[in-house]
PDB file of N, CA, C and O in Angstrom:
ATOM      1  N   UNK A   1     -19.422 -13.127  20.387  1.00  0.00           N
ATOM      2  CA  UNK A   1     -19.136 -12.947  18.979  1.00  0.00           C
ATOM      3  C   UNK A   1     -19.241 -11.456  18.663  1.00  0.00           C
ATOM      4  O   UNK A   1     -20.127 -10.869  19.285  1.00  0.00           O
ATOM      5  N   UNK A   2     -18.470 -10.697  17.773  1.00  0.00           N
ATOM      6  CA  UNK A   2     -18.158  -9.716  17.700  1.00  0.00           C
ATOM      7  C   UNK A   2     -19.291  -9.438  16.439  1.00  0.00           C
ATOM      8  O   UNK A   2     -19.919 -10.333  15.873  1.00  0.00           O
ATOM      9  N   UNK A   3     -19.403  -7.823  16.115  1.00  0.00           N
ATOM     10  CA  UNK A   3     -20.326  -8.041  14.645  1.00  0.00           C
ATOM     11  C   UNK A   3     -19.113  -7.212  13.822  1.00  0.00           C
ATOM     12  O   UNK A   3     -18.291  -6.380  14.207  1.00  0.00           O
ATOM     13  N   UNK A   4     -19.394  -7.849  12.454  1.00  0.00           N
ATOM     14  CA  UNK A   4     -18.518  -7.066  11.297  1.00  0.00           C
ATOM     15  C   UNK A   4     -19.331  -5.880  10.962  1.00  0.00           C
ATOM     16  O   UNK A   4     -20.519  -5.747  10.670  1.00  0.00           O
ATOM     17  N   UNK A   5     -18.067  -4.828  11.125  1.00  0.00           N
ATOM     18  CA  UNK A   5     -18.989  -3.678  10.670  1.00  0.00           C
ATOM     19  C   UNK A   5     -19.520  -3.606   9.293  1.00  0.00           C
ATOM     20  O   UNK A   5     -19.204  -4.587   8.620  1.00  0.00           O
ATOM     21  N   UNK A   6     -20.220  -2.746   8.702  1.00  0.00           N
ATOM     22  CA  UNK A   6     -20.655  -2.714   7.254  1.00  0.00           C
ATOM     23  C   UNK A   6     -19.681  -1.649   6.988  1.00  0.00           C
ATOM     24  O   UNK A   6     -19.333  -0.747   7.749  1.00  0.00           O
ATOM     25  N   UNK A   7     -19.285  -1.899   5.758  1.00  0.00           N
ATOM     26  CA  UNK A   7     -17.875  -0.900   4.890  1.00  0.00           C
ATOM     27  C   UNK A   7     -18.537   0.016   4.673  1.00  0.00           C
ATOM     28  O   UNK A   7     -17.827   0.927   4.248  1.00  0.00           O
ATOM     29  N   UNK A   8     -20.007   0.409   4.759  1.00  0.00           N
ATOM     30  CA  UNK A   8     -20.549   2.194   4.292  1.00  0.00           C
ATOM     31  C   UNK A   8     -19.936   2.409   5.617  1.00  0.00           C
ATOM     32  O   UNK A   8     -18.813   2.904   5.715  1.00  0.00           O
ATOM     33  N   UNK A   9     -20.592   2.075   6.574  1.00  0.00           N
ATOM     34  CA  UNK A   9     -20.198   2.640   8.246  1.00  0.00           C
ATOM     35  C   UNK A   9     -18.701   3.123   8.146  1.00  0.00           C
ATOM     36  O   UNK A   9     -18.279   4.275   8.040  1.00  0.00           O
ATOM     37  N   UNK A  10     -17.957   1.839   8.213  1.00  0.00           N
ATOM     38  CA  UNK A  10     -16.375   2.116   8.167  1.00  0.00           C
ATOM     39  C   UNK A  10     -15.835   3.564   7.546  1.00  0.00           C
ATOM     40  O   UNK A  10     -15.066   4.376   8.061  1.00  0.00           O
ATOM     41  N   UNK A  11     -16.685   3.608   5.928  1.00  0.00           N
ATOM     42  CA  UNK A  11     -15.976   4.796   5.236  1.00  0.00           C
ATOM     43  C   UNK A  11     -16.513   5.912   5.730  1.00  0.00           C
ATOM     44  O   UNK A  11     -15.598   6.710   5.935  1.00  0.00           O
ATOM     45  N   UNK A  12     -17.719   6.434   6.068  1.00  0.00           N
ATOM     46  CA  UNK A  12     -18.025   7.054   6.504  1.00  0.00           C
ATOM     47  C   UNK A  12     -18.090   7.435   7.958  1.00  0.00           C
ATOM     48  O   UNK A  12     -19.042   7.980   8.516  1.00  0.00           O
ATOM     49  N   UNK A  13     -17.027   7.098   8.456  1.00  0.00           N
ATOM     50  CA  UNK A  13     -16.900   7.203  10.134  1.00  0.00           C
ATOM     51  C   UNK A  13     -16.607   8.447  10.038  1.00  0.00           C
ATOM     52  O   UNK A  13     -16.006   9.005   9.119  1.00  0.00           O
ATOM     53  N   UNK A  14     -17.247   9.118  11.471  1.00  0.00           N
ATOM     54  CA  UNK A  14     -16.906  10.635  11.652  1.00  0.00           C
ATOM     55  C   UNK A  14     -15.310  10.793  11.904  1.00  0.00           C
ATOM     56  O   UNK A  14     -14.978  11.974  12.009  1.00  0.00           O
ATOM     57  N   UNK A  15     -14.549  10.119  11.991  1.00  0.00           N
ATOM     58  CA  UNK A  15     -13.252  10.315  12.734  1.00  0.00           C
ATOM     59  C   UNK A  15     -12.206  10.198  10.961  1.00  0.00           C
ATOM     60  O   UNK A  15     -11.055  10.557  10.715  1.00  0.00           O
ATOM     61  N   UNK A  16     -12.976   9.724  10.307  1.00  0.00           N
ATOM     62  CA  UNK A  16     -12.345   9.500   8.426  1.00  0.00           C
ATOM     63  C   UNK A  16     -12.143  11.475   8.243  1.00  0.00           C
ATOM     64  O   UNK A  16     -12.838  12.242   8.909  1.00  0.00           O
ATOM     65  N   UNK A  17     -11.378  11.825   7.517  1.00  0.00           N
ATOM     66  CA  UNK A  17     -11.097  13.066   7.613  1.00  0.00           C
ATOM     67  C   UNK A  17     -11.705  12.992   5.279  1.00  0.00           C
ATOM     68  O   UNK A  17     -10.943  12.597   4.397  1.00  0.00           O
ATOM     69  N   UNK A  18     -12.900  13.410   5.090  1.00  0.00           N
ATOM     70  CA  UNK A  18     -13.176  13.294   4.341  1.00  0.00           C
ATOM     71  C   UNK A  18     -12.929  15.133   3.089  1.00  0.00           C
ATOM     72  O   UNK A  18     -12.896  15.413   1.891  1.00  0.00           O
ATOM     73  N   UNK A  19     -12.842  15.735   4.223  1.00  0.00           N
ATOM     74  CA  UNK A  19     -12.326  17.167   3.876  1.00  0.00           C
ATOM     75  C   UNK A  19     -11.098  17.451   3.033  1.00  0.00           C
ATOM     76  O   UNK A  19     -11.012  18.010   1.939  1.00  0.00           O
ATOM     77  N   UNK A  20     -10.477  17.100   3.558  1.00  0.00           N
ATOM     78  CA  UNK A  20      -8.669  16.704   3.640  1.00  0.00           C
ATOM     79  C   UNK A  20      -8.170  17.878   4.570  1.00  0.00           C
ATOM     80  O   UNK A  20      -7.162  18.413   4.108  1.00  0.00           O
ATOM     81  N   UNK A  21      -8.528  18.318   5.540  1.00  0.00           N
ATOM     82  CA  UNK A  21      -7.972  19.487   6.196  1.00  0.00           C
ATOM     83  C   UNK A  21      -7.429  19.256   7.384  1.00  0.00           C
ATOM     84  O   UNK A  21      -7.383  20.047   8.326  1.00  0.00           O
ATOM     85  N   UNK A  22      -6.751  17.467   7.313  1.00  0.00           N
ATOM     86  CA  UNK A  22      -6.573  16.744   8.541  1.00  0.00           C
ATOM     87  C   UNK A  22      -7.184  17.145  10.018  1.00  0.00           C
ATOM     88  O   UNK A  22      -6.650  17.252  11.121  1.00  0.00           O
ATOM     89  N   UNK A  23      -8.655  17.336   9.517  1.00  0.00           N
ATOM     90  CA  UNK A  23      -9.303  16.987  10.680  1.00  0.00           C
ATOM     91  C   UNK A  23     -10.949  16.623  10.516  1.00  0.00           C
ATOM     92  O   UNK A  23     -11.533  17.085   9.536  1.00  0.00           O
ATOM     93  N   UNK A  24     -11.583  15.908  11.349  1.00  0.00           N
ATOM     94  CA  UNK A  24     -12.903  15.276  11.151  1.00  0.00           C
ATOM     95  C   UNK A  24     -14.276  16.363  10.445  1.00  0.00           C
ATOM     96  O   UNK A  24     -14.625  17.358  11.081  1.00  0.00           O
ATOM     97  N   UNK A  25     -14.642  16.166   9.704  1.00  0.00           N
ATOM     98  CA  UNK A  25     -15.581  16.838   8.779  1.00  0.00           C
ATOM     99  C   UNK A  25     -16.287  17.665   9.929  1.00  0.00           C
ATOM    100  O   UNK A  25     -16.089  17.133  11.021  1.00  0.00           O
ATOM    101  N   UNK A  26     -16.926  18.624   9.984  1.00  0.00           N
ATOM    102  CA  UNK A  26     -18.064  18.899  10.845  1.00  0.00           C
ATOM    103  C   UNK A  26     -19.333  19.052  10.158  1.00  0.00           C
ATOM    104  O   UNK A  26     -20.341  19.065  10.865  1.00  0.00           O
ATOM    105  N   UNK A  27     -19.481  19.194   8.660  1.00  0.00           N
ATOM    106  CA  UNK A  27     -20.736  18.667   8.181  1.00  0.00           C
ATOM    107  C   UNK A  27     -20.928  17.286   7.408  1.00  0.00           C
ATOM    108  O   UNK A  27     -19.856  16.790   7.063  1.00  0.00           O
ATOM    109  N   UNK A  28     -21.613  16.849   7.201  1.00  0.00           N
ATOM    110  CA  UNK A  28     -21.760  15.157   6.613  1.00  0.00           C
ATOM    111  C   UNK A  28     -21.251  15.707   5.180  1.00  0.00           C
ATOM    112  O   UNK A  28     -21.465  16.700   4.485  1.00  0.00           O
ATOM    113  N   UNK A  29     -20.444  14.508   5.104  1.00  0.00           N
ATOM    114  CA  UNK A  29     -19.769  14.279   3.824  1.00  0.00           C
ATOM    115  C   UNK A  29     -20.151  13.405   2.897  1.00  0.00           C
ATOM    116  O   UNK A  29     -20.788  12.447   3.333  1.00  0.00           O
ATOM    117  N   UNK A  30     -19.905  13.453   1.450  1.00  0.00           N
ATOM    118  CA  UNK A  30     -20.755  12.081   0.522  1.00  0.00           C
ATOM    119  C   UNK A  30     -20.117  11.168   1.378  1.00  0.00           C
ATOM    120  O   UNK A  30     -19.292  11.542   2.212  1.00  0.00           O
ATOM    121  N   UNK A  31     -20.540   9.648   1.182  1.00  0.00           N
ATOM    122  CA  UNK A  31     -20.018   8.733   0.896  1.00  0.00           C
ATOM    123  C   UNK A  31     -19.137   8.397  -0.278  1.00  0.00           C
ATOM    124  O   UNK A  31     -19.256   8.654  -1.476  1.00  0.00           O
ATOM    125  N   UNK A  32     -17.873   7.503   0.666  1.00  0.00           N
ATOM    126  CA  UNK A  32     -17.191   7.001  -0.170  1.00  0.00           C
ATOM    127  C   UNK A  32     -17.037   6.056  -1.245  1.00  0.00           C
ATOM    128  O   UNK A  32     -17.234   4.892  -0.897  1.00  0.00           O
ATOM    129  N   UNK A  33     -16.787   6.205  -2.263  1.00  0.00           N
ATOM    130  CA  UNK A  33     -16.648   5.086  -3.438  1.00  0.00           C
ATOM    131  C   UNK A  33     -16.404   3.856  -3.020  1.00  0.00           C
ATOM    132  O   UNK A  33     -15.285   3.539  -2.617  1.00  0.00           O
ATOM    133  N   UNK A  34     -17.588   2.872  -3.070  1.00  0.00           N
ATOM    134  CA  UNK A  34     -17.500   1.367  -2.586  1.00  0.00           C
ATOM    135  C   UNK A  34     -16.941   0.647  -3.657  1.00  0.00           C
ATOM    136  O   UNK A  34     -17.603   0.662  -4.695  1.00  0.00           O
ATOM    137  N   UNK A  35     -15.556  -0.176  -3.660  1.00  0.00           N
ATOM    138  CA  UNK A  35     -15.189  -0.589  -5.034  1.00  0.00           C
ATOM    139  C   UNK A  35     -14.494  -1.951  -4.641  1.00  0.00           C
ATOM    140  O   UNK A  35     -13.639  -1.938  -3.755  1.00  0.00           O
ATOM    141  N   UNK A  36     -14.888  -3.289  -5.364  1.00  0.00           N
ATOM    142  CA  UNK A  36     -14.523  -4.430  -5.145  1.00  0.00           C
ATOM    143  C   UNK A  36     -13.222  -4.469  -5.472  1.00  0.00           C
ATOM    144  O   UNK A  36     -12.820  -3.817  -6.436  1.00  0.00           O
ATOM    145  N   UNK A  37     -12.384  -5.234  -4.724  1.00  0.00           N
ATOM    146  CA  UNK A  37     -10.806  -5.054  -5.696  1.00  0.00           C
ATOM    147  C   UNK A  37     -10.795  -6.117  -6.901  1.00  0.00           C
ATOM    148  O   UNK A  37      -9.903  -5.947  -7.732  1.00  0.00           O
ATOM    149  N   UNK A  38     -11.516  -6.996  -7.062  1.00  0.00           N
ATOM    150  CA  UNK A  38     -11.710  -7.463  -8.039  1.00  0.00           C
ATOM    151  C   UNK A  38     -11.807  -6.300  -9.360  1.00  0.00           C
ATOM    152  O   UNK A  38     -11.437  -6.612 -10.492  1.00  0.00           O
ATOM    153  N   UNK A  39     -12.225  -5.262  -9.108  1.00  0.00           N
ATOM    154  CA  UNK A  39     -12.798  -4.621 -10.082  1.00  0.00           C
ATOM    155  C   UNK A  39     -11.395  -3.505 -10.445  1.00  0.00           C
ATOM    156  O   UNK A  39     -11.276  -2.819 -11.460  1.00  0.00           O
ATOM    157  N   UNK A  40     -10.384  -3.596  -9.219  1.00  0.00           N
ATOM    158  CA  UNK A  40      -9.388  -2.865  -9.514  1.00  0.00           C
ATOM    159  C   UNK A  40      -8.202  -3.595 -10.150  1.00  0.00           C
ATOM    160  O   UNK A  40      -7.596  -2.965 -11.017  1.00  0.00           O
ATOM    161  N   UNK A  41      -7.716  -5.016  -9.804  1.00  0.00           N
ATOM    162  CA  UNK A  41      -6.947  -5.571 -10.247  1.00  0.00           C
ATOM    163  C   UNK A  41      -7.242  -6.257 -11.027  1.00  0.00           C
ATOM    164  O   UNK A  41      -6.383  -7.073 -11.361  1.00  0.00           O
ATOM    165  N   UNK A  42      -8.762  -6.313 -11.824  1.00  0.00           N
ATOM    166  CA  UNK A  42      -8.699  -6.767 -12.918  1.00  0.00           C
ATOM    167  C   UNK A  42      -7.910  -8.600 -13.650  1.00  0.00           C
ATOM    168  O   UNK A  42      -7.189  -9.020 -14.556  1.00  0.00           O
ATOM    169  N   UNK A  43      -8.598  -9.016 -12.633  1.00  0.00           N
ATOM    170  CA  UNK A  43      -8.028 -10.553 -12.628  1.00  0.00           C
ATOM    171  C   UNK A  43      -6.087 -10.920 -12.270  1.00  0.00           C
ATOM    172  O   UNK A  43      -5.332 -11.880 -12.420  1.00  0.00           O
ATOM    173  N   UNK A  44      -6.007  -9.805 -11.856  1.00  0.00           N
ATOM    174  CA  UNK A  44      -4.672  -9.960 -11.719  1.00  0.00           C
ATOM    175  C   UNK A  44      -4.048  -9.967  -9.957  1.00  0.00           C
ATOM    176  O   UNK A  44      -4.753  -9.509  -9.057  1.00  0.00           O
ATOM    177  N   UNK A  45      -2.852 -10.470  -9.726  1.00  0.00           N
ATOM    178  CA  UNK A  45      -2.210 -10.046  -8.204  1.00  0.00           C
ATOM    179  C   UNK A  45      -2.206  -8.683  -8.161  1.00  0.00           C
ATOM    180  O   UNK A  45      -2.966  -8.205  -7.319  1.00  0.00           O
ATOM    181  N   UNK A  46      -1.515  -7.845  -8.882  1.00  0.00           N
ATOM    182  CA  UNK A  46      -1.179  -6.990  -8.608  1.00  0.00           C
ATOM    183  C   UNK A  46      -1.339  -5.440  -9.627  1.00  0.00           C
ATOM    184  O   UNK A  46      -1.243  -5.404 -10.854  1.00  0.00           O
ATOM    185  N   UNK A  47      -1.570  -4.395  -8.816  1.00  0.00           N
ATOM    186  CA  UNK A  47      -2.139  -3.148  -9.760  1.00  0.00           C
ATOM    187  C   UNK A  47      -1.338  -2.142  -9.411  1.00  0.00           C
ATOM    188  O   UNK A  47      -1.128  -2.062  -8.201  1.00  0.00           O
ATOM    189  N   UNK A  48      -0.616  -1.026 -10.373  1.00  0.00           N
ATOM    190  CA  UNK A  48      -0.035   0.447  -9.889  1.00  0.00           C
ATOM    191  C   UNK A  48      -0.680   1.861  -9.657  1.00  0.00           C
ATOM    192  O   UNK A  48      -0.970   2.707 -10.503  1.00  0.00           O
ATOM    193  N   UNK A  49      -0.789   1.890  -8.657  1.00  0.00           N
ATOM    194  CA  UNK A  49      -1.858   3.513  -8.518  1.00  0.00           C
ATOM    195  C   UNK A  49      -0.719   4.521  -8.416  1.00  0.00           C
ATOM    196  O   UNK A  49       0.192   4.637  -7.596  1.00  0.00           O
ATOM    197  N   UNK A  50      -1.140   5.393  -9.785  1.00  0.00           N
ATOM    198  CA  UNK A  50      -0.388   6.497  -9.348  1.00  0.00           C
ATOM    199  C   UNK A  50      -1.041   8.125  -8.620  1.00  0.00           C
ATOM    200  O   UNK A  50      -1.986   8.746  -9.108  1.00  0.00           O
ATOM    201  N   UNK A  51      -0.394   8.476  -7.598  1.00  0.00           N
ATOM    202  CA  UNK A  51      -0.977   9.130  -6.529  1.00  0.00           C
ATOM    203  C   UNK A  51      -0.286  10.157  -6.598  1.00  0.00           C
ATOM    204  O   UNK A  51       0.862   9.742  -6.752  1.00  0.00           O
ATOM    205  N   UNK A  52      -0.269  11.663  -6.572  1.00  0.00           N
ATOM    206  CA  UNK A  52       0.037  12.653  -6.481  1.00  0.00           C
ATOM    207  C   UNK A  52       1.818  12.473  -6.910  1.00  0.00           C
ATOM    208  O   UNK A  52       2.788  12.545  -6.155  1.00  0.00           O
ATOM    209  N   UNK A  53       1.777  12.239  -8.279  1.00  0.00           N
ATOM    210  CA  UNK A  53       3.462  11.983  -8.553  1.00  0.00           C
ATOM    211  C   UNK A  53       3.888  10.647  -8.005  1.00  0.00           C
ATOM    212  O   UNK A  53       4.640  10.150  -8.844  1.00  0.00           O
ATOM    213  N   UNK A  54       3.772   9.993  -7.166  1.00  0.00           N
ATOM    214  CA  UNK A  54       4.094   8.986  -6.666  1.00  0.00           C
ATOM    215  C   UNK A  54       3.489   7.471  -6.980  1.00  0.00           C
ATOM    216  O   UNK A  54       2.298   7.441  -6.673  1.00  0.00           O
ATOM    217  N   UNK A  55       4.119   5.810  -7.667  1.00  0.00           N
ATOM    218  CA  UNK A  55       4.004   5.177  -7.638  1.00  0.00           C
ATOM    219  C   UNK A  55       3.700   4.034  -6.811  1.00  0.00           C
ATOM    220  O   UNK A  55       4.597   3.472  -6.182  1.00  0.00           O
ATOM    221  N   UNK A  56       2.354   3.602  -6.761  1.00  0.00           N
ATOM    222  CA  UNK A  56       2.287   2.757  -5.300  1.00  0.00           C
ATOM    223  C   UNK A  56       1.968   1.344  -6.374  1.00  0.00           C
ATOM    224  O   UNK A  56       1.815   1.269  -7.593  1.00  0.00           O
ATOM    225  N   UNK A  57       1.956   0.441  -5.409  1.00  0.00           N
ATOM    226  CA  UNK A  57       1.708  -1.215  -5.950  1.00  0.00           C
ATOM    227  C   UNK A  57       0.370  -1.905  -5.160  1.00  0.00           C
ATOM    228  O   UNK A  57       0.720  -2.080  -3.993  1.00  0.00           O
ATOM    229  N   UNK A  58      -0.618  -2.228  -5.297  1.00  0.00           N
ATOM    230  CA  UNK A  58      -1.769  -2.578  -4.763  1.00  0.00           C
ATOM    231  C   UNK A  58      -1.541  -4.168  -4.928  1.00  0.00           C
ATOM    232  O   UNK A  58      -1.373  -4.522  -6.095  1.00  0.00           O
ATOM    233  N   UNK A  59      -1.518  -4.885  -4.236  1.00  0.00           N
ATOM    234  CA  UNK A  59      -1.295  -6.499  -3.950  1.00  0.00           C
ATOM    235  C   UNK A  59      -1.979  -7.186  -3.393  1.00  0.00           C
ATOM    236  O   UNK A  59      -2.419  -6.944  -2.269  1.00  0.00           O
ATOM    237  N   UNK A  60      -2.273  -8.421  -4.206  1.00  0.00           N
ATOM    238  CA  UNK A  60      -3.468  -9.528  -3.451  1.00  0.00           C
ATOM    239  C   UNK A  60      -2.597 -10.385  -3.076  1.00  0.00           C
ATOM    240  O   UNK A  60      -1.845 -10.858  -3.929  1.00  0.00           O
ATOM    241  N   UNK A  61      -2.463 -10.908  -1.303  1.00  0.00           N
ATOM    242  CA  UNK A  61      -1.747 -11.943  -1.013  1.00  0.00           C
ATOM    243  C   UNK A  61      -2.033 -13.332  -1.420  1.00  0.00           C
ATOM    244  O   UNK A  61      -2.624 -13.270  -2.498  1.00  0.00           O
ATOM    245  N   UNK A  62      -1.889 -14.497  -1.065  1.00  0.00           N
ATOM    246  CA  UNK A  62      -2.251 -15.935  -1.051  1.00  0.00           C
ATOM    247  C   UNK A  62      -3.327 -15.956  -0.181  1.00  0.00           C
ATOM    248  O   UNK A  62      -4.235 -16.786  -0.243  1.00  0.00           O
ATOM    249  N   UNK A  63      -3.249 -15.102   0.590  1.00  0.00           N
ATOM    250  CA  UNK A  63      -4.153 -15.554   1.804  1.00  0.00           C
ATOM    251  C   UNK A  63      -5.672 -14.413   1.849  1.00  0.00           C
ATOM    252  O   UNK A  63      -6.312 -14.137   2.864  1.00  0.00           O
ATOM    253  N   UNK A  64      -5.862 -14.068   0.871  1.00  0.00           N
ATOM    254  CA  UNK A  64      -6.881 -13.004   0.335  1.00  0.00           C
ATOM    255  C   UNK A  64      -6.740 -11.720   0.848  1.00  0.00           C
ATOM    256  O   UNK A  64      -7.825 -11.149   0.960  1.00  0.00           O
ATOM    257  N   UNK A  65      -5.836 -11.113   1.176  1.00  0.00           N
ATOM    258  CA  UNK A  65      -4.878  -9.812   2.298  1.00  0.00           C
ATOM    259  C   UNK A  65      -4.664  -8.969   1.175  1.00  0.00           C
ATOM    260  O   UNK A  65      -4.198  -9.519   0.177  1.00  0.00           O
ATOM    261  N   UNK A  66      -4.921  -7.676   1.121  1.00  0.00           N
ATOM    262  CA  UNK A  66      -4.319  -6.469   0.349  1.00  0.00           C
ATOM    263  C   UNK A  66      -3.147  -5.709   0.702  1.00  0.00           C
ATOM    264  O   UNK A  66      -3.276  -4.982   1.687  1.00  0.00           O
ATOM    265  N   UNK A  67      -2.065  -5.716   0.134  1.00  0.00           N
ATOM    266  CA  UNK A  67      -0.769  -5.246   0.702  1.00  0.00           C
ATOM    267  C   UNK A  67      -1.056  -3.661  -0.331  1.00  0.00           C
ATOM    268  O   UNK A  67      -1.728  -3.664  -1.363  1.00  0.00           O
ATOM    269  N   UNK A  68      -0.349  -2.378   0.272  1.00  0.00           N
ATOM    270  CA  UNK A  68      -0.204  -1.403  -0.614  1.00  0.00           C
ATOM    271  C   UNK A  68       1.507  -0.734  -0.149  1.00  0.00           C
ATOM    272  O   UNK A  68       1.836  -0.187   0.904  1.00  0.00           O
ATOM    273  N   UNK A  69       2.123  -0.956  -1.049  1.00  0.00           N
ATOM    274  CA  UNK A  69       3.310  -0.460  -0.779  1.00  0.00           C
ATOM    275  C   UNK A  69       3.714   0.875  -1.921  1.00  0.00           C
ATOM    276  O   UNK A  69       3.187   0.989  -3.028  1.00  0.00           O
ATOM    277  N   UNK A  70       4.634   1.703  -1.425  1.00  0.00           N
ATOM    278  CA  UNK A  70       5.304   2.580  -2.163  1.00  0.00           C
ATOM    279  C   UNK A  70       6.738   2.479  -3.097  1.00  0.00           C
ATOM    280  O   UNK A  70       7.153   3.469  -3.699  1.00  0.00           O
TER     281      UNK A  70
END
């Protein structure tokens, strides 16, 4: 049996480029904003993030799956 990682671990993996200087931090970085998607879509399927000029669509499948398309 495999173990599920914990999502602090995940976000904070050294290999996450938390800088933005597309490459791995070399000093420790905050942690990332832990956020339920419940809390983003707001009882709904589906939410629009807008990202540097650009429109994306955040999606809850049937099958509890997050789709993010452009």
């Amino acid at each position: 049996m495999t173990a599920t990682p914990n999502a602090f671990a995940v976000l904070n993996h050294p290999s996450l480029d938390h800088a933005g200087g597309g490459r791995a931090a070399t000093e420790a970085a905050r942690p990332a904003p832990l956020l339920e998607s419940a809390e983003l879509l707001k009882g709904g399927k589906a939410v629009g993030i807008l990202h540097n000029g650009s429109l994306y669509r955040l999606q809850a499948t049937k099958l509890g799956k997050l789709i993010l398309t452009k």
